[in-house]
Every structure is written in C-alpha cells, then in structure tokens.
MIKEVO-242611 format. One record per residue (C-alpha): z, x, y. Coordinates in pm, 1 decimal. Each point is the difference from the previous one (the first is absolute). Example, Ala and Ser with C-alpha at 12.3 -4.5 7.8 and 13.67 -1.06 7.14 Angstrom:
<sites>
         zz         xx         yy
      780.0     1230.0     -450.0
      -66.0      137.0      344.0
</sites>
This chain:
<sites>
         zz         xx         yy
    -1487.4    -2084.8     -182.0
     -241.1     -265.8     -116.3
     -158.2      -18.5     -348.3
     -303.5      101.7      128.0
      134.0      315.5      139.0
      211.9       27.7     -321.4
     -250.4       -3.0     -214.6
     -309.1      229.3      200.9
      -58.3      336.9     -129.8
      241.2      281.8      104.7
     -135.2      300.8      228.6
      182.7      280.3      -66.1
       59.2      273.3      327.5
     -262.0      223.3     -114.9
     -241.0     -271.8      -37.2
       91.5     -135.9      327.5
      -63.1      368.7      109.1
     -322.9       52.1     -169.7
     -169.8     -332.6      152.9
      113.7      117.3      290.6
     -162.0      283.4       18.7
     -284.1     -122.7     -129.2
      -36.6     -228.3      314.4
      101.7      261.9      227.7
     -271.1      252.8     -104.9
      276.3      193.0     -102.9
      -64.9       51.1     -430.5
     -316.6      222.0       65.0
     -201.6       21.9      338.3
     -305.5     -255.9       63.1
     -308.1       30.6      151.6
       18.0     -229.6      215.1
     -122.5       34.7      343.2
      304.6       27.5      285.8
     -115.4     -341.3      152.7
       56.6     -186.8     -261.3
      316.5      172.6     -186.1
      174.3     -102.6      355.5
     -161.2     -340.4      -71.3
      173.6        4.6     -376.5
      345.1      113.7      133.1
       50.2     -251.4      226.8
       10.4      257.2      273.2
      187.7      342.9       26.2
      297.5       48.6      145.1
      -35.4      211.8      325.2
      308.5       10.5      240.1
     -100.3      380.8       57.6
     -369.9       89.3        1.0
      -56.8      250.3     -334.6
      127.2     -236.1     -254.2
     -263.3     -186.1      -77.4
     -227.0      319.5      -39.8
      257.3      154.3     -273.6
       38.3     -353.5     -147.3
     -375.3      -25.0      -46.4
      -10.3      333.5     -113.1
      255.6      -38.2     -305.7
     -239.9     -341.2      -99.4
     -335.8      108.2       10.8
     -273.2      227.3     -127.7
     -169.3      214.1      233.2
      176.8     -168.9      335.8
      -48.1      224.3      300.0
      245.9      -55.8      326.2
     -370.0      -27.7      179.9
      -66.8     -324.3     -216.6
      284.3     -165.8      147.0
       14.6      126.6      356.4
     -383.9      -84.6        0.2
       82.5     -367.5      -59.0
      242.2       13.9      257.1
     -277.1      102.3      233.1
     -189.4     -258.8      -75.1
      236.0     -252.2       27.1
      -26.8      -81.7     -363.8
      408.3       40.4      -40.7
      253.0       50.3      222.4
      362.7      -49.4       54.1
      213.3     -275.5      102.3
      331.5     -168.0      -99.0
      -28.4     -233.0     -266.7
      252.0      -22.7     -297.5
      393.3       81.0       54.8
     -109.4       44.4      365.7
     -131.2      360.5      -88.1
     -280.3      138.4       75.8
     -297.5       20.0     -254.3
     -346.9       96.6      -43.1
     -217.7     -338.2      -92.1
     -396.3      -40.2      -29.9
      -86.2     -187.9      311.6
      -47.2     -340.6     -196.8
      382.5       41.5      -88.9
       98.1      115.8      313.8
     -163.3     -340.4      132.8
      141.9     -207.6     -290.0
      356.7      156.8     -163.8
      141.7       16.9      379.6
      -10.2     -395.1       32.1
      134.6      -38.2     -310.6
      336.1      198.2       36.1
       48.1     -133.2      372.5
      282.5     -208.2      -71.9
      144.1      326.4      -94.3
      -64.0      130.8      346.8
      119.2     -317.7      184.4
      328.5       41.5     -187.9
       -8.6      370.0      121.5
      -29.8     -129.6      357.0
      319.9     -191.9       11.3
      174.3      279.6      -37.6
     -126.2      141.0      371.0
      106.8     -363.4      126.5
      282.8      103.5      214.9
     -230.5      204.5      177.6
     -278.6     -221.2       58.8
      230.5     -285.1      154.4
     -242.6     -191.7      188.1
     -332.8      131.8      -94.5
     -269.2     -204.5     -107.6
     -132.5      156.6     -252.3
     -330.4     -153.9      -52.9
      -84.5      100.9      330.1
      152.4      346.8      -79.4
     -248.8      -18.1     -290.2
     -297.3     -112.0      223.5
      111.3      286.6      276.6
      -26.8      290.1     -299.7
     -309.1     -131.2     -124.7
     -143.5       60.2      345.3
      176.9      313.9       76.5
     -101.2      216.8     -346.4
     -340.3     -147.5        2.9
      -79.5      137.4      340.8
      103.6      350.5     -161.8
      227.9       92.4     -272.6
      361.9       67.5      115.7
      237.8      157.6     -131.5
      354.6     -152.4      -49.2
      160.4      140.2      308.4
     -311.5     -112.2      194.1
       46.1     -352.0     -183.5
      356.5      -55.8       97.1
      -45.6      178.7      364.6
     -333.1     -266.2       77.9
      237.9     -343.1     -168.5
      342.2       89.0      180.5
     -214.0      -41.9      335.4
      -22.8     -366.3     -107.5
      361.5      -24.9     -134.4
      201.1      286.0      189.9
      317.3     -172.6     -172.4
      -82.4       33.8     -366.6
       61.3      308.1     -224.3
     -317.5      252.5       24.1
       21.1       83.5     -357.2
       59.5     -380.3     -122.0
     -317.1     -105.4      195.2
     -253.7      290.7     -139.6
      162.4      -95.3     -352.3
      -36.1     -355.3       67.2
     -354.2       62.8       86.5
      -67.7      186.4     -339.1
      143.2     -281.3     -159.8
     -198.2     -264.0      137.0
     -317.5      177.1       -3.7
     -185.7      190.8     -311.8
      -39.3      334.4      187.9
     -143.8      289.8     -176.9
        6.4      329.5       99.9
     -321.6      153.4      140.3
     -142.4      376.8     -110.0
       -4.9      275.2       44.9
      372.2      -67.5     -130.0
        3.7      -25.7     -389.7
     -309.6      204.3        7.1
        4.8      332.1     -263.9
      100.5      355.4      212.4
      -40.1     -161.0      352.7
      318.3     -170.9      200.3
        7.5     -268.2      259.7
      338.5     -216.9      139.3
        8.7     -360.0     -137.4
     -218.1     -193.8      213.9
      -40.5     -365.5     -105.9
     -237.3     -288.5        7.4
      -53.6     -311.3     -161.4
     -183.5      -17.0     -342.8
     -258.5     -253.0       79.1
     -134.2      235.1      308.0
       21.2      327.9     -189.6
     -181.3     -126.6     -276.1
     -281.7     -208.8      219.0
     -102.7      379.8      179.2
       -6.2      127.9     -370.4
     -337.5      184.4      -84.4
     -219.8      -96.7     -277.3
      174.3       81.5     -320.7
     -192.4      320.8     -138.7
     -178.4      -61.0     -309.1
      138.0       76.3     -327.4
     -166.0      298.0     -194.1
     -161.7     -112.1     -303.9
      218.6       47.6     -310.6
      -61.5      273.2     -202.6
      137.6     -126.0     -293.3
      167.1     -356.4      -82.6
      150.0     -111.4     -333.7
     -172.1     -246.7     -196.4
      251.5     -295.9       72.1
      300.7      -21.4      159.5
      329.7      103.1     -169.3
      270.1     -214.9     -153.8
      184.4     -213.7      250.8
     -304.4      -10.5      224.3
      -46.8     -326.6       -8.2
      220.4     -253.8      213.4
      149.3     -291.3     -177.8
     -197.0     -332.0       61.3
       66.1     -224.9      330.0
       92.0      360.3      162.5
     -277.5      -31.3      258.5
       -8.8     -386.6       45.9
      404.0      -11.8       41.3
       43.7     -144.2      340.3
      362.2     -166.9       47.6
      103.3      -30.6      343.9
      172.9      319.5      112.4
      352.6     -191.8      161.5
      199.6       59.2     -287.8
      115.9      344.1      119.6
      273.5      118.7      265.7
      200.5      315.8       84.7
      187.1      203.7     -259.0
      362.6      -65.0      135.5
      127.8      336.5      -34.4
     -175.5      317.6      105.9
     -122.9      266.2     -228.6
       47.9      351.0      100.4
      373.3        2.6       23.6
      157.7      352.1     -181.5
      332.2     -101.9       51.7
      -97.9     -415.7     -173.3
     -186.9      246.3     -238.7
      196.7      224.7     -156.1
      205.7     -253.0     -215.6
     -295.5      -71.6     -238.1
     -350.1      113.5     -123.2
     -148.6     -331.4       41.1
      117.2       -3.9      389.0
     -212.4       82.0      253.1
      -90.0      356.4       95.7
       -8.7      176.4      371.8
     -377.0      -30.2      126.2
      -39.9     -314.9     -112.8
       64.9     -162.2      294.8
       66.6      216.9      245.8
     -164.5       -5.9      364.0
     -244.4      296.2       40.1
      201.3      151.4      291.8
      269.6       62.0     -316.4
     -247.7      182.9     -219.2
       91.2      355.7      -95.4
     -241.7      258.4      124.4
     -245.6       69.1     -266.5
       50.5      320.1     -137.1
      373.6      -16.7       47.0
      175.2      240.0     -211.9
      212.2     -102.8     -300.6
      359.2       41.2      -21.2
       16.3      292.9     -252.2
       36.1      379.1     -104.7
     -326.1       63.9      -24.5
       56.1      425.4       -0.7
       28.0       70.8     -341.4
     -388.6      -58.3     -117.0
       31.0       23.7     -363.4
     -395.1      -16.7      -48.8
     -315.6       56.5      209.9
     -367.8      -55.2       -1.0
     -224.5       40.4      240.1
     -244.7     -297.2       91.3
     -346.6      131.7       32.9
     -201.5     -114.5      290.2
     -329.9     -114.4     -143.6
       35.7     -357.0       12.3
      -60.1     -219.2     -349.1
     -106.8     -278.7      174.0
     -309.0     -194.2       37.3
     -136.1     -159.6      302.4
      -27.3     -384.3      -13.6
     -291.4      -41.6      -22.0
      -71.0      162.4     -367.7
      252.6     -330.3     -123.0
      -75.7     -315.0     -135.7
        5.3     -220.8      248.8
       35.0     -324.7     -256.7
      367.1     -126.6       25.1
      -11.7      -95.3     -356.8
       37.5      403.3      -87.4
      330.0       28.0       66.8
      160.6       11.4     -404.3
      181.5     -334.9      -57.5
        8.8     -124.6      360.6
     -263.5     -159.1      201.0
      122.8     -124.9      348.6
       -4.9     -366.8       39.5
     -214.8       28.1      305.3
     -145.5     -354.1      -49.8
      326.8     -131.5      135.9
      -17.8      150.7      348.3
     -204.8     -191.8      238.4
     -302.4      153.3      183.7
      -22.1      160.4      293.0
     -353.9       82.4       72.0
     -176.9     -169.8      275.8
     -307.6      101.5      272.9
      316.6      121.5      204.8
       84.6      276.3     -238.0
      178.9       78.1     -333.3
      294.7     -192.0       72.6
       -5.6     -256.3      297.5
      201.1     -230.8     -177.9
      305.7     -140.2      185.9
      349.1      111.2     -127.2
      150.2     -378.6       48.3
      -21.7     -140.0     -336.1
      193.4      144.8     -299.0
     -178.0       34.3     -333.0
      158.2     -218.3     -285.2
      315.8      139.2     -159.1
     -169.9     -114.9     -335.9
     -239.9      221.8       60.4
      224.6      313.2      102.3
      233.5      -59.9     -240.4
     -260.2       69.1     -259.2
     -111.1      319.0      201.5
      344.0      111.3       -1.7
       59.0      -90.1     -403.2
     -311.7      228.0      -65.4
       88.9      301.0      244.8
      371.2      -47.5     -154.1
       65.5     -207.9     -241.1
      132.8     -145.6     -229.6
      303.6      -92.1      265.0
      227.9     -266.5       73.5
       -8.2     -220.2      339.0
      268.4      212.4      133.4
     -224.5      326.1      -38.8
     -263.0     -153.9      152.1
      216.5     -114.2      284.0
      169.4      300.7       33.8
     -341.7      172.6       59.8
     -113.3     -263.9      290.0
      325.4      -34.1      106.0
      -28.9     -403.2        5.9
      153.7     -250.4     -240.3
      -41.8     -359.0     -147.8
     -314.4      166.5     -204.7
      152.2     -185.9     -345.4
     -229.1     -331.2       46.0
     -314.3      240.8       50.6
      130.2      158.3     -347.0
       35.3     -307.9     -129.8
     -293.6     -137.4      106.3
     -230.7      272.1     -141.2
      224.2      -10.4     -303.3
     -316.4     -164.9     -212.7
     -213.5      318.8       84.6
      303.0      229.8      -78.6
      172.6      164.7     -316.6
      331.5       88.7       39.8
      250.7      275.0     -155.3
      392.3       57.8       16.9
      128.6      318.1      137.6
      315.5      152.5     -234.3
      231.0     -160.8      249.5
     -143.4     -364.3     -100.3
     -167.7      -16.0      361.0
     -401.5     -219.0      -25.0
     -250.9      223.4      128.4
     -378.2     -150.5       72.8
     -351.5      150.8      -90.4
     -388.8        7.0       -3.9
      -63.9     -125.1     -372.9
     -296.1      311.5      -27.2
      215.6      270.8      248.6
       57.8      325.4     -198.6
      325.3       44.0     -179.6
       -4.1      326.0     -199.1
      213.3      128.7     -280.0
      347.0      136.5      155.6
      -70.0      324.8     -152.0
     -340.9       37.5      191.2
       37.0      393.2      194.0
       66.4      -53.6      332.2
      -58.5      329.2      183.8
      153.4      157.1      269.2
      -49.4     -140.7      349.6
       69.3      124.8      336.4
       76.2     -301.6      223.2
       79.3      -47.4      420.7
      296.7     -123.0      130.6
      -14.7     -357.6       -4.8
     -236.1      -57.8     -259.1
      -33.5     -361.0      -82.1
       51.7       44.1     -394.2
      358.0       62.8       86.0
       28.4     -251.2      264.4
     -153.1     -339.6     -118.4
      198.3     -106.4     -260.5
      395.8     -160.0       22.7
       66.0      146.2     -346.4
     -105.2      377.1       26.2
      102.4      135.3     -300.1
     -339.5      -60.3     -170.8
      -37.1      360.9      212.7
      288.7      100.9      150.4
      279.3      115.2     -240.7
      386.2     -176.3       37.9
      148.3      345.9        4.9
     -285.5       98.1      315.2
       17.4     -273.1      184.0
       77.4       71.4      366.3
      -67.0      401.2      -49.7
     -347.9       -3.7      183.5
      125.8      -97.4      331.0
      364.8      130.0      251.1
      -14.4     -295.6      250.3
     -320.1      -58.3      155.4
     -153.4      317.0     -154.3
     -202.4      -69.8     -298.3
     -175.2      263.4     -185.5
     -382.4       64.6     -197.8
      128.1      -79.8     -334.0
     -179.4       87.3     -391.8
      -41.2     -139.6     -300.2
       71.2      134.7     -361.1
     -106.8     -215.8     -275.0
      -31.2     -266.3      234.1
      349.7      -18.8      149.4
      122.0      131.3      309.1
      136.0      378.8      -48.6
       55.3      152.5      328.3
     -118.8       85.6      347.6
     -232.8      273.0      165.1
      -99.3      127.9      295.2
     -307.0      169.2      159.5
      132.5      273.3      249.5
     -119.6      363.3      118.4
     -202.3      132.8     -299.5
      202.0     -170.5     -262.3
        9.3     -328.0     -184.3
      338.5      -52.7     -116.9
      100.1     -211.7     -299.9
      323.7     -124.3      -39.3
      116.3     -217.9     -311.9
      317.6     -197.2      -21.1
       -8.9       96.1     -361.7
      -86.6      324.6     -247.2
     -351.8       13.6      -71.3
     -145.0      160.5     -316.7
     -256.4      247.4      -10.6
     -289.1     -220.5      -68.6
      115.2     -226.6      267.8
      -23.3      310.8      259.2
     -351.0       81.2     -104.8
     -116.5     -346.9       30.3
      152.8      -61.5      355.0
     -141.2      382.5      119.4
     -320.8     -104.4     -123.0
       39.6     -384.8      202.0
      139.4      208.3      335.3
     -332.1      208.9       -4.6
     -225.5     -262.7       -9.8
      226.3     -183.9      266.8
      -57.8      281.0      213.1
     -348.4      145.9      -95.6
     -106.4     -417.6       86.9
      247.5      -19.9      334.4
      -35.9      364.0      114.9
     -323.7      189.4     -113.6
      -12.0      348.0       95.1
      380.6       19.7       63.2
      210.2      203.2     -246.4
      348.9      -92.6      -66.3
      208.2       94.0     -250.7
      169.5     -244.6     -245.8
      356.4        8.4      -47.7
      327.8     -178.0     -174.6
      284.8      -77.8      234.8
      401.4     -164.6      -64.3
        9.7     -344.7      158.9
      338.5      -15.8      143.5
      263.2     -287.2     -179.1
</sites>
C-alpha cells in the first residue's frame, strides 16, 4: 500500500453501493431518454435479446420497450460484441469506437481457435468476410459454409469465430427488435450504420430542470485527454468461468465472457420450488408508462449523472448518422473516465475486469491529477470524477427488478459493493444465470416471468415491508414490459 493510498478517505460497502447506483440509474429512475442512458452505461449487456429492455426498464422513468426497439430500427443502437467478448447494446458512435478499443481482447480470443486455423491467412479471411456480409448479412452457419470453400482444411466453427473476431460485426434487425424474432444475421458496423435513416427528431422537452444535477459536470482535461491508445492488451484470463468463479466474490461471474452460442435462453426457468405461493397480486394491465416523447430530452436531467458524451467522437457526416469507420479506438483516457462515471469509484482491476483488457494502471495514473481517490475496507485504491455523486450510505435504495446479466453485477472484480459474500454464486447453476432483484440495494434473490405468474424468489427472509415494496416494483415491471397482460405476483423457495 502506498501512503497515498494509506492515507485517502475510506469508502465503506454501502457507499461503494450507493455511488453505484447512483451511476447506474439504479437509486431512483431518470428521465433520461433511452438513447442516451445506453450512451451513460457504457452499453447494455445483451447476449439474449430482452435484457436490455428490462434493464432499461428498472433505470428509467416512463421507458417504453417501443423506445428502444424504435432505435434499433433506426439504426441508432444495435448489438455487437464488445467488452468480455459478449454481446451488448451500444449507441452507434460506441459501437464504431468501444469495439477498436477492446480488440486486443478479441485478438487474444482468436488464438485460442489457432489449431484450427493452421494455415489461414487471416487478413485475407478478414478481407473475404468483409465482402461476403456486405453483399448480404449471413448468418454464422452461412459465414463458416461460404470461408471453408476457401480453406476446406480449417475448423468451420474456428473460421466464422475467427471472422467475428477480426471484424466488428453487429447484428442486423429485426433481431433485438421488441415482440418480433429474426435468426442472427450479421454485418459489419460501418455498412449497417452508413444505410442508417435520418435520426428522427427529438420531441421538444416538456419540462427540463433548471441546471444540471450534482456530478454533472466532468472533471477538467476530460474532453481534451488524448494519450495514445497502445497502452492496453488482452485480459489474460477469461471472465465468465463458474467453476474459476465460485472461490470468491471478487472473481469473475458466468456471462461475462461467455460466447453468445453459450447464453441461456432468456426466460429460462430458475432452479426452485416455486409451488407454494405464499402471496399474490395481480398486475393490472393499464400501462403507467409514458411515451418518449413527453421526456426531457436534455441529458443533464438525469439526477446526479450526466453522460460524458463529449468524450465520444462524432459520427455524423452527409453519408448518414454514423459513417464513421470502426478502425481507430477512442482513447482509454477518455473511456476510463466514462466508465468511472457509469461505475465508479473502482480500482484498475474493476475497470479491467469490465473490458476484459489489462495494463490500464498508467492510464490511471496518468489521469491521476484529474482524479480523487478513496480506499475500499480491504485497503484496495479506487479512482473517481472529483464532482461524480457519492451519496450518504443510508440513502433508500428501492427495490429493483434486474435481467440476467445485468452489467451492475458484472463490471466490477470486487462485487461485493452489490453482491453479498454469503450470495455469491446463487444466481447462476453452470451456464444458467437468472433475472436477479435488489433489496436495499444488494442483491436478494432471483425471479422469473412464466405463464401468468411472476415469481419471486429470495435467498433470504424478507419482512413485510420488504414484500410490499418489491409487489409494488414487480407491477410496474410488468404494467411497463407487458401492458394489458395480467399476471399474478407470487413468492417462491429458491432451492440451496
């Protein structure tokens, strides 16, 4: 420990929690428009398509699934792998800028396909994909069918991998898009987002605050930070592993880096009794939502958190909203400040556990004049924006109904700032991983949406207060997600 870290402020757990959630939207909802919450968050994780509708959902005030699928549409967001080699939902200026940046992380993936890609040169590999998923989008299977014509003696599956790999391909709609379905067909981000239509024009606000709230503002030097984006290169362990996992709470969790062909089913059903219902309430169908365009649409609305959009370079052009070419990574100055004020205050290794890269310490270091930094109870330095929000640790923190794979739980290496010792490892059996909830700001169990019935399940006893609060959350949830449909509420046994 150096003196500095010896002597900088200690951040308790349920500080670390509160800022947290603070970042993530999480403390109360915000009014911010979809667009740019994804924009704040860094992305949403997406390796099965509803997740980022329910993670939006438990963030923001009046979100409708339309909002998001509508930007979809329009080619405003869309999916591709970025961080821990999972799929996510980015803006199209991320998509175009946080893919370059974690490629070193997707070069190291490729090596481990080398045995089957003995003799294949890969930049032409690279060249031969561009071609092939620009003509159309292909699917995988059409992918690897089209390259083994070229190199009958490789592995099919290495060479559709390696392809993904080398290329930032995204994955076209109507996949991803709200109540339709369509097979993952891919393309490359730079022609998906040159065909983009005009981006539709934002309602006028209704109402705005006077000034943005504390922790809006960026530190100094965040926009004009411009260090040479080398000093980065592939975590050297995956993330994702249950069975590396299991040993510790600040190891990493399944999802995190798990190939999309791996992903559990969305809507899976937990492993538990869920028979004996010991309370119900039915969840009207008249939806409490509000279309989009009755929001603010001034970033600076959301309470405490403004996203640091200034960082992210532009993308418009007389070709579109986003012709830009995905071949040169933003700064890592510049993301790691992003990061600090979507999830902060962290250490390096959070922040490289959530791009799955390393050798981040001399960006840290170098933005150390613009920083403040804290101690964690275990002694461990953690960075942060000098004006972020840090609330009291006895702020409320209600309920919250989150997706499986929900980047709050995922993007730290010390998770205990939400995720309990004595829970750890209870939200996923192998590759399964559950929808998870909050109580008081901590995870507290799993749940499930199935035939008619929303089922809770808590690891632990719940008081009656507790119960009313998360019935109260899990109509919302479902009068937002579901409008019209009636289900009934009830509290399950998760299984040991």
């Amino acid at each position: 420990m150096t003196k500095t870290t010896a002597t900088a402020p200690v951040l308790g757990t349920r500080a670390l929690n509160r800022a947290t959630l603070e970042r993530q939207l999480l403390l109360r909802r915000s009014p911010l428009p979809a667009k740019a919450a994804v924009e704040h968050l860094l992305g949403l994780q997406a390796q099965n398509v509803k997740p980022p509708y329910y993670a939006l959902a438990a963030r923001l005030d009046g979100f409708t699934p339309e909002e998001l699928s509508g930007l979809m549409a329009d080619r405003e967001v869309v999916r591709i792998v970025t961080m821990r080699s999972t799929i996510h939902t980015h803006t199209a200026a991320d998509a175009l800028t946080l893919r370059p940046l974690v490629q070193p992380a997707r070069d190291r993936e490729l090596t481990t396909f080398r045995k089957g890609l003995v003799g294949v040169d890969l930049d032409r590999l690279a060249a031969l994909a561009r071609e092939l998923v620009e003509a159309e989008p292909r699917t995988m299977k059409q992918l690897r069918e089209a390259l083994q014509t070229e190199w009958p003696d490789a592995d099919p599956q290495a060479l559709a991998i390696a392809a993904r790999c080398k290329l930032p391909l995204v994955q076209v709609t109507p996949r991803g898009l709200w109540g339709k379905s369509g097979q993952v067909a891919l393309t490359t981000a730079e022609h998906w987002l040159r065909g983009a239509p005009a981006p539709r024009p934002t309602p006028p606000a209704t109402s705005a605050p006077s000034a943005a709230a504390p922790g809006a503002a960026s530190p100094s030097g965040t926009s004009t930070a411009a260090a040479a984006p080398g000093a980065v290169a592939p975590a050297a362990t995956a993330h994702g592993s249950a069975s590396s996992a299991a040993a510790s709470p600040s190891a990493a969790a399944p999802g995190a880096g798990l190939p999309s062909a791996t992903a559990p089913a969305a809507g899976a059903p937990a492993a538990s009794a869920d028979g004996a219902a010991s309370s119900s309430v039915s969840a009207r169908g008249a939806s409490s939502s509000t279309a989009a365009a009755g929001r603010s649409a001034s970033h600076a609305a959301a309470p405490g958190v403004t996203p640091v959009s200034a960082t992210a370079p532009s993308v418009a052009s007389s070709d579109g909203p986003a012709s830009a070419s995905a071949e040169t990574a933003p700064s890592p100055d510049a993301t790691v400040l992003r990061y600090l004020a979507a999830f902060g205050p962290a250490s390096v290794k959070d922040m490289q556990t959530w791009a799955g890269l390393t050798r981040l310490r001399e960006v840290f270091e170098r933005l150390r004049p613009q920083l403040v930094t804290f101690r964690d109870e275990g002694g461990v330095e953690l960075f942060d924006l000098p004006d972020a929000p840090r609330p009291d640790a006895e702020t409320p923190a209600p309920p919250r109904f989150l997706p499986e794979f929900d980047n709050l739980l995922l993007s730290h290496a010390d998770r205990t700032r939400v995720v309990p010792a004595e829970y750890w490892g209870r939200s996923w059996v192998g590759n399964q991983v559950y929808c998870t909830f909050l109580v008081d700001g901590f995870l507290a169990g799993v749940w499930r949406l199935g035939e008619g019935a929303l089922v809770v399940e808590p690891f632990g006893t719940l008081g009656k207060a507790q119960r009313a609060e998360l019935e109260e959350q899990a109509v919302r949830m479902l009068d937002t997600m579901h409008p019209g449909t009636s289900y009934d509420i009830r509290f399950g046994t998760v299984m040991p």
